[in-house]
C-alpha positions in Angstrom: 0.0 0.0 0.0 2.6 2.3 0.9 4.8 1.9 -2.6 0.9 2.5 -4.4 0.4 5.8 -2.2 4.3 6.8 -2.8 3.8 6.3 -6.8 0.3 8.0 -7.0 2.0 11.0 -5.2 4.9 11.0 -7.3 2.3 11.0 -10.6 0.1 13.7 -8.8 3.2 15.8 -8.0 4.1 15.4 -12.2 0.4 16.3 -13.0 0.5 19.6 -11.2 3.3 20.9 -12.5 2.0 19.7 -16.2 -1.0 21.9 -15.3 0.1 25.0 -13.6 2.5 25.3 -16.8 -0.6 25.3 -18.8 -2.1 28.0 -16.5 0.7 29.8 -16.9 0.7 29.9 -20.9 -2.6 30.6 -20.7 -2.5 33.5 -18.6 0.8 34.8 -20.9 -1.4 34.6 -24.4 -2.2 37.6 -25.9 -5.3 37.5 -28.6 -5.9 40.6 -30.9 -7.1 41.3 -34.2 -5.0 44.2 -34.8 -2.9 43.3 -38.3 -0.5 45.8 -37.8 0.6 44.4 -34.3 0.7 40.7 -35.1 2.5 41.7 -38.7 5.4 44.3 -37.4 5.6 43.2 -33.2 5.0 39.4 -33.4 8.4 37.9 -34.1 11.3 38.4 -31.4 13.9 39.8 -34.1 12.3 41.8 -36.5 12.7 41.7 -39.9 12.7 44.6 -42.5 10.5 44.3 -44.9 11.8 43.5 -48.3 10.4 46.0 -51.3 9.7 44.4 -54.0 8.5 45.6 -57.2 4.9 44.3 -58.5 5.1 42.1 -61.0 3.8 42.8 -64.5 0.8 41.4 -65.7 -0.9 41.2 -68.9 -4.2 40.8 -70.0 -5.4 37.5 -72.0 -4.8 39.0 -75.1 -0.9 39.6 -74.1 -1.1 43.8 -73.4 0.5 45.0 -70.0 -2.1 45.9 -67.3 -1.2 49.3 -65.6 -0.4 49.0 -62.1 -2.4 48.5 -58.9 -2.2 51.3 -56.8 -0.6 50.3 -53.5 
């Protein structure tokens, strides 16, 4: 009885810590819906932002399209 009492513990002791590190990263998680934060503050080095030039496209008959205003 005593080794099944000292193993439960031991599991029970595991469990908790499992859980309370789940609490934790619960309580740490941030939700928004604001694209500019999650797009420029969400990465823990930033990275510039590469400009790149739009692409050309055509139309089906072969002619360039002008460009999409940004």
């Amino acid at each position: 009885m005593d080794i099944i009492i000292g193993v439960l513990g031991g599991e029970r002791d595991h469990a908790r810590e499992i859980v309370d590190a789940v609490i934790d990263a619960e309580q740490n998680y941030l939700f928004t819906n604001d694209t500019d934060y999650k797009e420029n503050r969400s990465s823990i080095v930033p990275v510039p932002e590469a400009e790149e030039e739009p692409k050309q496209q055509f139309d089906p008959n072969g002619r360039p399209l002008p460009p999409r205003p940004a």
